[in-house]
C-alpha positions in Angstrom: 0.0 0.0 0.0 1.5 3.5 -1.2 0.8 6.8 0.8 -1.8 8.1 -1.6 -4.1 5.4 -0.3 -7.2 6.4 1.0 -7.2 4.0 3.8 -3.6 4.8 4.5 -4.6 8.5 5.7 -7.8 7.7 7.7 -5.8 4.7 9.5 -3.4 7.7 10.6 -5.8 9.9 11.0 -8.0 7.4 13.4 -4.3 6.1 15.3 -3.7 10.0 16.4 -6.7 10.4 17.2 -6.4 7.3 19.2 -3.1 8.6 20.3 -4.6 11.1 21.4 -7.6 9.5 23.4 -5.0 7.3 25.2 -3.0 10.4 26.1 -6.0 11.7 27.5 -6.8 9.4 29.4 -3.9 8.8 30.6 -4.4 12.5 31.8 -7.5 11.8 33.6 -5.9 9.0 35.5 -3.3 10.7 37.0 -5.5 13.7 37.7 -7.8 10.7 39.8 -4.8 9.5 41.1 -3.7 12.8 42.7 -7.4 13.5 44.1 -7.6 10.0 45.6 -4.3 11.1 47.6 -5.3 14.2 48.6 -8.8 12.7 49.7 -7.2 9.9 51.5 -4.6 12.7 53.2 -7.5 14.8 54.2 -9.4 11.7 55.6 -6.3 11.1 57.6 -5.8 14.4 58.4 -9.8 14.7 59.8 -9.1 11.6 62.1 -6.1 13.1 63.2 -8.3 16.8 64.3 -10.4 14.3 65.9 -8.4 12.7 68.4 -7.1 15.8 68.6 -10.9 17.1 69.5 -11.2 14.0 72.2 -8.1 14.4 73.4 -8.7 18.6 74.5 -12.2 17.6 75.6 -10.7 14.8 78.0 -8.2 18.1 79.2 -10.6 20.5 79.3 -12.8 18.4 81.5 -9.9 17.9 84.2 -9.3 21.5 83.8 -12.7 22.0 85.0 -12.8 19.7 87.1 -10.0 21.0 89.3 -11.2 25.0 88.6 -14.4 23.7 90.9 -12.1 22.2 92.9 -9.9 25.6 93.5 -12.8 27.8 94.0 -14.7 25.1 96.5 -10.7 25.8 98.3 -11.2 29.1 98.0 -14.7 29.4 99.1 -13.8 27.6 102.3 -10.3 29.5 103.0 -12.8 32.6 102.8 -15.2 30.9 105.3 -12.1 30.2 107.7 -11.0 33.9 107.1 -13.6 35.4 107.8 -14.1 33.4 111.1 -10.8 34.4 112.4 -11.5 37.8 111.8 -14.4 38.1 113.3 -12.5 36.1 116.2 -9.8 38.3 116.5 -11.9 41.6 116.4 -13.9 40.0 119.4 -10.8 39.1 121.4 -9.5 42.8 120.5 -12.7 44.4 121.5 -13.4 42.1 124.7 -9.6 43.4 125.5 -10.3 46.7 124.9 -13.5 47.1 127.0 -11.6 44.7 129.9 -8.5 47.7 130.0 
């Protein structure tokens, strides 16, 4: 078969085109490829903010926890305070009056 044959050209014609198809493809695979690995690194990355997520909610908690402990201290260390001051302002007043 010579050049000038029709069948010649449109076999060409149809393998570039198939070239180009396959090339294309190809293309669009890779471009999948690359989205599947980012989607699989963000799906990693969202279990990671969620431990994350239980883990600060597990310390907040006990940081709670042990602020109501601290002002329940406090509350009573004001309780004792004021007791001994009131104390001492009657031992100061009865030895006043008693002078």
């Amino acid at each position: 078969m010579s050049d000038s044959c029709p069948n010649h050209h449109a076999f060409e014609a149809l393998s570039k085109r198939l070239s180009a198809a396959l090339d294309d493809l190809e293309a669009a695979i890779e471009r999948q490829r690359k989205v599947e690995l980012a989607r699989e690194g963000l799906i990693e990355e969202l279990a990671l903010l969620r431990q994350e997520k239980q883990s600060l909610a597990i310390e907040l908690a006990a940081c709670q926890s042990r602020c109501r402990m601290m002002e329940e201290a406090r509350d009573e260390v004001i309780i004792r305070l004021e007791k001994a001051s009131s104390a001492v302002k009657t031992i100061l007043k009865n030895g006043i009056e008693s002078e």
